[in-house]
C-alpha positions as YAML, in Angstrom:
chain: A
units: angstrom
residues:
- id: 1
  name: UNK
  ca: [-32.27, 65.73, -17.04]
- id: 2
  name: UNK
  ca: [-33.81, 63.80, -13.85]
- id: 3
  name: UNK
  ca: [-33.49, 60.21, -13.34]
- id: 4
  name: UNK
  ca: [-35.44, 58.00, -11.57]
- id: 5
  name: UNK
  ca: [-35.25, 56.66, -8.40]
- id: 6
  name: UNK
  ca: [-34.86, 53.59, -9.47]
- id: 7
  name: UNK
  ca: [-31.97, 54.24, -11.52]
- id: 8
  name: UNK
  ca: [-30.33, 56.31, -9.04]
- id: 9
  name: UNK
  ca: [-30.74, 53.86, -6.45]
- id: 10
  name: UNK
  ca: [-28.96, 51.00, -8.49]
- id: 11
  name: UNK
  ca: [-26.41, 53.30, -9.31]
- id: 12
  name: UNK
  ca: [-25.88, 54.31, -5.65]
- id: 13
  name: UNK
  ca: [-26.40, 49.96, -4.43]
- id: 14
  name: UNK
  ca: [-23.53, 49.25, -7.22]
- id: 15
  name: UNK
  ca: [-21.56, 51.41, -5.62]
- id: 16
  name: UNK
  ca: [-21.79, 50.49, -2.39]
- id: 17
  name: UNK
  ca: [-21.38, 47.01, -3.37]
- id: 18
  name: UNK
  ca: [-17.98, 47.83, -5.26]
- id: 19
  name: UNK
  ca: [-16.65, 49.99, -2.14]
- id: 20
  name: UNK
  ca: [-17.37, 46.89, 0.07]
- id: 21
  name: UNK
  ca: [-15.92, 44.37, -2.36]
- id: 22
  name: UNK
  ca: [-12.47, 46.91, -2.45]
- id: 23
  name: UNK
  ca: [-12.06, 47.05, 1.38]
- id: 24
  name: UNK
  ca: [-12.53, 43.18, 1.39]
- id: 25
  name: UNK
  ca: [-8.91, 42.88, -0.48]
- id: 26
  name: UNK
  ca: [-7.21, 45.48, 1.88]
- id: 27
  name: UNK
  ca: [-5.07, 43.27, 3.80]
- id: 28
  name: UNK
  ca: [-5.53, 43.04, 7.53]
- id: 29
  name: UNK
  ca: [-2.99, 44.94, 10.22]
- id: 30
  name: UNK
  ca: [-1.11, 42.11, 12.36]
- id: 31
  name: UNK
  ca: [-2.53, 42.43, 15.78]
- id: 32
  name: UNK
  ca: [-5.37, 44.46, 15.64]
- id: 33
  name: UNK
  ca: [-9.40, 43.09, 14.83]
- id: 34
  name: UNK
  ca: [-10.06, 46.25, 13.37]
- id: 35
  name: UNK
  ca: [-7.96, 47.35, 10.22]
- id: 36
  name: UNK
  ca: [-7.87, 49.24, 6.88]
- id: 37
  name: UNK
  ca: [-10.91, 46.71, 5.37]
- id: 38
  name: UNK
  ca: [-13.62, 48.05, 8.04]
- id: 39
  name: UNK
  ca: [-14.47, 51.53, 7.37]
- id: 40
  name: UNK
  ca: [-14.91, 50.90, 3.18]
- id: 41
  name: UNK
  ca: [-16.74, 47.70, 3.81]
- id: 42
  name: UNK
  ca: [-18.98, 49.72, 6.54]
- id: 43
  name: UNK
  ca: [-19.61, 52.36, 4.24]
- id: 44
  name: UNK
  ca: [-20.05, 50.14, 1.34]
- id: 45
  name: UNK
  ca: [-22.68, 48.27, 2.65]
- id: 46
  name: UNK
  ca: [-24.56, 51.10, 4.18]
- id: 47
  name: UNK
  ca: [-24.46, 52.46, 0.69]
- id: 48
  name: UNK
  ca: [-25.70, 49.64, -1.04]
- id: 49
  name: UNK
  ca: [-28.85, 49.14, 1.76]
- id: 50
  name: UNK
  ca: [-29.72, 52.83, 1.26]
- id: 51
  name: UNK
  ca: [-29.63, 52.59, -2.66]
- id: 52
  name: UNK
  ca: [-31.70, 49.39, -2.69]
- id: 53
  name: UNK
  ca: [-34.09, 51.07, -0.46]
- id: 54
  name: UNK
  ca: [-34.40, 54.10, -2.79]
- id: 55
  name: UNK
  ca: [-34.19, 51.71, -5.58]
- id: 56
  name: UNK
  ca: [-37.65, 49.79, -4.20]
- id: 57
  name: UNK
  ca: [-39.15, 53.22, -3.62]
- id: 58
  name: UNK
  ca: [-38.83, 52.33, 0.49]
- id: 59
  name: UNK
  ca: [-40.07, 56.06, 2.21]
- id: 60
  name: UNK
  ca: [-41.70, 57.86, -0.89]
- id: 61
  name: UNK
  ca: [-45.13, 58.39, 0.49]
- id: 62
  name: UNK
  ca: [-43.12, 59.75, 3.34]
- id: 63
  name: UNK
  ca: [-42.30, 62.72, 1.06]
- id: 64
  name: UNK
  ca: [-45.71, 62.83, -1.00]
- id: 65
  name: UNK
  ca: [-47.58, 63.35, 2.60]
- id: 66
  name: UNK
  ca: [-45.14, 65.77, 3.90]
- id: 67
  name: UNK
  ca: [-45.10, 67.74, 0.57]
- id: 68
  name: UNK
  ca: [-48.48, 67.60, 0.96]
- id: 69
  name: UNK
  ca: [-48.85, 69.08, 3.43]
- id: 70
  name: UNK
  ca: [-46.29, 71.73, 3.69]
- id: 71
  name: UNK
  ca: [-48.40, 73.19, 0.69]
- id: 72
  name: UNK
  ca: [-51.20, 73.23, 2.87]
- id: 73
  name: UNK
  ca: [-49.75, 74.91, 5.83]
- id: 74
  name: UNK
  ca: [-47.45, 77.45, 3.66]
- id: 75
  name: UNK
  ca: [-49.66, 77.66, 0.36]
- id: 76
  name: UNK
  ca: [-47.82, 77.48, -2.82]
- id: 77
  name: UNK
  ca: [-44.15, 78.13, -3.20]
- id: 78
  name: UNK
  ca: [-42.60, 81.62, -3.72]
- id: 79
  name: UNK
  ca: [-41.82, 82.41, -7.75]
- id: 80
  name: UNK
  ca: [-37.96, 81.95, -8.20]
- id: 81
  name: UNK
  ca: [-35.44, 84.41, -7.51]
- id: 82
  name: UNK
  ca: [-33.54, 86.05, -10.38]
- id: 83
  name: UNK
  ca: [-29.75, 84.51, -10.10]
- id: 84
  name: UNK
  ca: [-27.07, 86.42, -11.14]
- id: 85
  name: UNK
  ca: [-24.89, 84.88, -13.87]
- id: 86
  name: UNK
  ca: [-22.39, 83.54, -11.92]
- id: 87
  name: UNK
  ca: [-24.44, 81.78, -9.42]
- id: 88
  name: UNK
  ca: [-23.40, 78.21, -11.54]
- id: 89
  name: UNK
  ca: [-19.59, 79.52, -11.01]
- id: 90
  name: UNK
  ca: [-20.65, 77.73, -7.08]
- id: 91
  name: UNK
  ca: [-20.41, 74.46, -8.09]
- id: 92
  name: UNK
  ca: [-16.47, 74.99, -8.55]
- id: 93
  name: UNK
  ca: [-16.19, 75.84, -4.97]
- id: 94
  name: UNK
  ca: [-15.85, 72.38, -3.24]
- id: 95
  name: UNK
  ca: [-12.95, 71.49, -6.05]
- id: 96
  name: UNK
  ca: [-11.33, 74.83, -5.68]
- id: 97
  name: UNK
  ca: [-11.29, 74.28, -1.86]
- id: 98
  name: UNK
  ca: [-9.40, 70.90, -2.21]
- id: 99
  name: UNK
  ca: [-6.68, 72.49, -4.37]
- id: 100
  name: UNK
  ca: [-6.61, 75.63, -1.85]
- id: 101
  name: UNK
  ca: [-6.21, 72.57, 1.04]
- id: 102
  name: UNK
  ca: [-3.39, 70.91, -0.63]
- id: 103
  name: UNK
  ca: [-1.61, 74.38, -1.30]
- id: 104
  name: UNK
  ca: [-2.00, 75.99, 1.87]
- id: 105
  name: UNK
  ca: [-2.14, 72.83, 4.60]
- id: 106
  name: UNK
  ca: [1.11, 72.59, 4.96]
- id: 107
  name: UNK
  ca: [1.93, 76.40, 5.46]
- id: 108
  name: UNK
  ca: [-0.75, 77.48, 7.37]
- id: 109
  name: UNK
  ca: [-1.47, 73.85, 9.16]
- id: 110
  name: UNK
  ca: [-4.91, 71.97, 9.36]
- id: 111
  name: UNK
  ca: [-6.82, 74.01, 12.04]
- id: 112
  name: UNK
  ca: [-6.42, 77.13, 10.02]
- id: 113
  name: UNK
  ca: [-7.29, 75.94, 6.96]
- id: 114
  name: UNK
  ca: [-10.14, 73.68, 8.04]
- id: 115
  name: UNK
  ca: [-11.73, 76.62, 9.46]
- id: 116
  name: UNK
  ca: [-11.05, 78.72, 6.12]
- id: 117
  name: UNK
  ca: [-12.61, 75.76, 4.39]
- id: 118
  name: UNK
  ca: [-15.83, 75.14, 6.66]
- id: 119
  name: UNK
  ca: [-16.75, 79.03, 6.43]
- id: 120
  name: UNK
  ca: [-16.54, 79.32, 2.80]
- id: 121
  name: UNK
  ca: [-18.73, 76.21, 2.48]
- id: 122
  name: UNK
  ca: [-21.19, 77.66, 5.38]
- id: 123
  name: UNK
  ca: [-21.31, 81.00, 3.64]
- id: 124
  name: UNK
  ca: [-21.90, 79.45, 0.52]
- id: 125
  name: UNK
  ca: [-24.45, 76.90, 1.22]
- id: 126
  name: UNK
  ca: [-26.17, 80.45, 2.57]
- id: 127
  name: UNK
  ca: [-25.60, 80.20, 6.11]
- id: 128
  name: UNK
  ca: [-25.74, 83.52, 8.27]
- id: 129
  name: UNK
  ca: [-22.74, 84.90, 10.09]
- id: 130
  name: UNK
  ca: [-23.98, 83.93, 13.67]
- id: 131
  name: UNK
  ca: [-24.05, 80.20, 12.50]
- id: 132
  name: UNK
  ca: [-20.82, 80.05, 10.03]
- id: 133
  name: UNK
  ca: [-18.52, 81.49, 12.47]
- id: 134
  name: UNK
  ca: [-19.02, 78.61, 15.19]
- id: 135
  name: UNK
  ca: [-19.28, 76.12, 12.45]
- id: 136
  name: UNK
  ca: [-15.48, 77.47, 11.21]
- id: 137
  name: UNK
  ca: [-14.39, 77.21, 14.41]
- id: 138
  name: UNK
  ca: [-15.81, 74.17, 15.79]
- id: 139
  name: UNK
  ca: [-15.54, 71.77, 13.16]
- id: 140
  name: UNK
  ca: [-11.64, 71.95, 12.65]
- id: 141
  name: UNK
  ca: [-11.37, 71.32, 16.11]
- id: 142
  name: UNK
  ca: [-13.87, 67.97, 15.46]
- id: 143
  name: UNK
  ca: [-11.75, 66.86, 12.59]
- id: 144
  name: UNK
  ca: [-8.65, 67.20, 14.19]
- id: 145
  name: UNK
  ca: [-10.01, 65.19, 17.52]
- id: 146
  name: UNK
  ca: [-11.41, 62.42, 14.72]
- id: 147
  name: UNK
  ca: [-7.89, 62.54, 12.74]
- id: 148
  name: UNK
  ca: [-5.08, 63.18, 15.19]
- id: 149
  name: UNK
  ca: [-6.09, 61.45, 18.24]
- id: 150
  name: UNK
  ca: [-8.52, 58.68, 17.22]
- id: 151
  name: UNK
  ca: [-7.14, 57.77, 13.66]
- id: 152
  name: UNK
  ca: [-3.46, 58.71, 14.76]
- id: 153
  name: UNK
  ca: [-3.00, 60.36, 11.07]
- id: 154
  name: UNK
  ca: [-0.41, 63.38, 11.58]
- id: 155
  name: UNK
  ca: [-2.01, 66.61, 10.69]
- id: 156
  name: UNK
  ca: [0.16, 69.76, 9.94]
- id: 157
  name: UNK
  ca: [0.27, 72.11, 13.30]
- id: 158
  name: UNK
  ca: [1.26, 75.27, 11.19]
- id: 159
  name: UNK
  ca: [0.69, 78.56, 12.54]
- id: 160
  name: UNK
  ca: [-2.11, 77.26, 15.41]
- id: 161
  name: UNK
  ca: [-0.85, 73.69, 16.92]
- id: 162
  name: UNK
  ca: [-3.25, 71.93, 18.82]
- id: 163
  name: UNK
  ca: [-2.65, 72.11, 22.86]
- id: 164
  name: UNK
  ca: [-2.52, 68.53, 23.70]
...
């Protein structure tokens, strides 16, 4: 079943609006300009521009003329490959990843488990060895950085504590 843009786009603009409208009632923190009601309203509103913009059909000829001409420079596409019959069992990875988070966080800490997390995904989403091995351990590291230092939410040290 594919829906149209237009639906899709409302859908996505409603959405946006209601995640802006819920981080307007977060109260504010005493003493800071910046508190719990930014980042929803932020992404809210981002949400509901992009989703009015797919909504009015803003960039489609974009992807008509590149289409376009990505047939003419590689000719048609390939014929399908044959999938194997577990190759819809993938879409229970990113839910079976949260659980193993919340099971194994607090034993093996966030580092370790981040990186256990972003090379499944990598691997998954087909990405070779030489690119999900940086990505596993570079991205925990990111996270952590974003989380620990800049959000000040405590993350589990575990078996690999940060240095600093």
């Amino acid at each position: 079943m594919r829906l149209s843009d237009k639906v899709t786009g409302l859908f996505i603009a409603g959405l946006g609006c209601a995640a802006a409208y819920g981080g307007s009632l977060l109260p504010p923190v005493p003493g800071q300009e910046v508190g719990p009601n930014v980042f929803p309203m932020v992404i809210g509103l981002g949400l509901a521009a992009c989703g009015t913009m797919i909504a009015l059909g803003i960039g489609h000829k974009f992807e008509e003329d590149a289409e376009a001409e990505l047939l003419a420079i590689e000719g048609p596409p390939p014929e399908p490959e044959t999938k194997s019959p577990f190759a819809g069992l993938r879409v229970l990875i990113p839910p079976a990843l949260l659980v193993f988070y919340v099971l194994a966080v607090d034993r093996l800490g966030f580092l370790l488990t981040a990186a256990i997390m972003a090379f499944t995904i990598a691997k998954t989403l087909g990405a070779r060895l030489q690119l999900a091995i940086p990505v596993a351990l570079l991205a925990p590291i990111g996270g952590y950085l974003i989380f620990a230092k800049l959000l000040r939410v405590p993350l589990p040290d575990g078996f690999l504590p940060m240095p600093w």
